[in-house]
N, C-alpha and C positions, 0 to 999 in steps of 0.2 A: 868606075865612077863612085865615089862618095858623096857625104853631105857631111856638111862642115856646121859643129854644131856650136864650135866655144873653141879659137884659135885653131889648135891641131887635133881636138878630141872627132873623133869622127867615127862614120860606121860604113866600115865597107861594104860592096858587094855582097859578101858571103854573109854578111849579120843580118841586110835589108830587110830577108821575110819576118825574121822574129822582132817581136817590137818588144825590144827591151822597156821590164816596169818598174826596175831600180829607179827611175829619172822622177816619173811620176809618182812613185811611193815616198821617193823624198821629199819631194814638194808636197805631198800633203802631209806628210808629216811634221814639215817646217811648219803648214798652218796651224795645222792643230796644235802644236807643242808653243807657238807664237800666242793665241789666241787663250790657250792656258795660262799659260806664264804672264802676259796679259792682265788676266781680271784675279789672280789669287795679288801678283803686285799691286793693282790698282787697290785693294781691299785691303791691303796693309797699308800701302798710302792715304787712306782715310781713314781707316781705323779709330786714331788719336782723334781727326776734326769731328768724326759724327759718335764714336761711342766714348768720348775721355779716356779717363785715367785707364778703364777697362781694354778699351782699346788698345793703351801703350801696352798695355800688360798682356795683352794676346799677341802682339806684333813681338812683344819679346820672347814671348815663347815659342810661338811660330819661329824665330830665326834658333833659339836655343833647339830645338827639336831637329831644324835643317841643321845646324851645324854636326848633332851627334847622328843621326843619320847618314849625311856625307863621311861622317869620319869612320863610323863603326858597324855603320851597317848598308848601305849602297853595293857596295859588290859583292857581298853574299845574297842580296834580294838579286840584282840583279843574273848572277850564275842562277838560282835559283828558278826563275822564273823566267829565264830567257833575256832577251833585249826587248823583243817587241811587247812581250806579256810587262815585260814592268815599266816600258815605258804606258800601255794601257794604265794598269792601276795604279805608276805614283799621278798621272793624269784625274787621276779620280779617286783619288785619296786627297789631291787638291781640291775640288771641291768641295770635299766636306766643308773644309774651311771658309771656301766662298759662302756656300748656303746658311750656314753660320750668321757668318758677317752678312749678307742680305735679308735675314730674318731679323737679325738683331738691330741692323740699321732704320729699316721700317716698323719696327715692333719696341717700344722702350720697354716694355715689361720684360724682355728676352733679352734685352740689353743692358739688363741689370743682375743677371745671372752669371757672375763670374767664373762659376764652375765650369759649366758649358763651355762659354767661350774658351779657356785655357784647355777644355779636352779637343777643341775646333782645329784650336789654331797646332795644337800637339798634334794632331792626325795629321793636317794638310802638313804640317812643317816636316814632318817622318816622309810624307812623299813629294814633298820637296827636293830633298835630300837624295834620293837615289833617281829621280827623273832627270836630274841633269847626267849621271852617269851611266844610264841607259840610253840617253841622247848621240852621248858621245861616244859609245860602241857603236850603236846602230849608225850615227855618219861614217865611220871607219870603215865597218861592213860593208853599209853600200858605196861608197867610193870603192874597195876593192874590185867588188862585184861589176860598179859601172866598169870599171877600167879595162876587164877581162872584157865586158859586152863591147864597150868601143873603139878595144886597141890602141889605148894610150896608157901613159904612164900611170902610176899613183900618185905620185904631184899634180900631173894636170888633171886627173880626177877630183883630188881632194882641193885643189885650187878651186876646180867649179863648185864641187857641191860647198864648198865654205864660201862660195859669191851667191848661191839660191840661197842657202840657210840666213845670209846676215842681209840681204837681201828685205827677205819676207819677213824674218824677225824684229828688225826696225820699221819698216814700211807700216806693218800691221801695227806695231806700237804707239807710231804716229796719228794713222787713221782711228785707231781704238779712244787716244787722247783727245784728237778734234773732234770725235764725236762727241764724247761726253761731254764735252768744249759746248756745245752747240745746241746738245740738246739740253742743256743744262741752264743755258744764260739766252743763245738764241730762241728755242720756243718755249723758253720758260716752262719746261717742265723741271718735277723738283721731285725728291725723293717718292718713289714708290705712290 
């Protein structure tokens, strides 16, 4: 007897006692790397309406920082520090940038400090940069892993876990969006 979890991915007999955590560490990792990715974009997406010019000028550094990041430095942080270690801290190299942008959004005196801000958005944009490439090891990894726990292929592995990942990465985007949506214009609440 099996149980049929996603077409033909399945766990036999012999797998039943051990409860594979590949499935569930995916899934929360989908959240948390969703709910990240999330509010450092929502904070460049406003950037320009709530801090101007300054704004643009952090949102452009923040991307110049992720692009030389992605290009030159990503897969030596990531060997370095493993998958899961650097998807933790480009996770939270991200928000330095958020906190930033949330101090500066509510605070105009802090939002006049340009320096800051472009050292803000140069942190978060550095771990920018190699969290998607620690993302995409670690789904490879664990797809392989699932596939051995539930005796199916690596296609039908990587087909699931790329249906949870884009899944919860848009769902949560959505929900992120109508809330701010809502609580923004619906109960009128306003910045900070």
């Amino acid at each position: 007897m099996s149980m049929v979890l996603f077409d033909d991915v399945k766990f036999s007999d012999c797998n039943k006692n051990k409860k594979p955590k590949t499935r569930f560490n995916f899934v929360l990792m989908s959240i948390l790397f969703s709910a990240n990715h999330g509010t450092y974009a929502a904070c460049i997406a406003l950037a320009t309406a709530r801090l101007g010019d300054i704004g643009a000028r952090q949102s452009g550094t923040w991307y110049l920082a992720y692009a030389a990041s992605s290009l030159f430095g990503s897969t030596y942080v990531v060997q370095s520090l493993g998958v899961r270690d650097a998807l933790i801290l480009g996770m939270w190299v991200n928000c330095v940038y958020v906190g930033y942008f949330i101090a500066a959004a509510s605070n105009p005196g802090i939002a006049g400090h340009s320096g800051g801000a472009m050292v803000a958005a140069a942190i978060g944009g550095f771990g920018g940069g190699f969290v998607w490439t620690a993302q995409g090891s670690y789904f490879g990894r664990a797809s392989e892993e699932y596939a051995r726990e539930s005796l199916t292929s690596i296609e039908r592995a990587n087909a699931y876990f790329a249906w949870i990942f884009a899944s919860i990465y848009l769902a949560e985007e959505v929900i992120l969006k109508l809330l701010s949506t809502v609580l923004i214009k619906a109960l009128n609440i306003s910045w900070f």
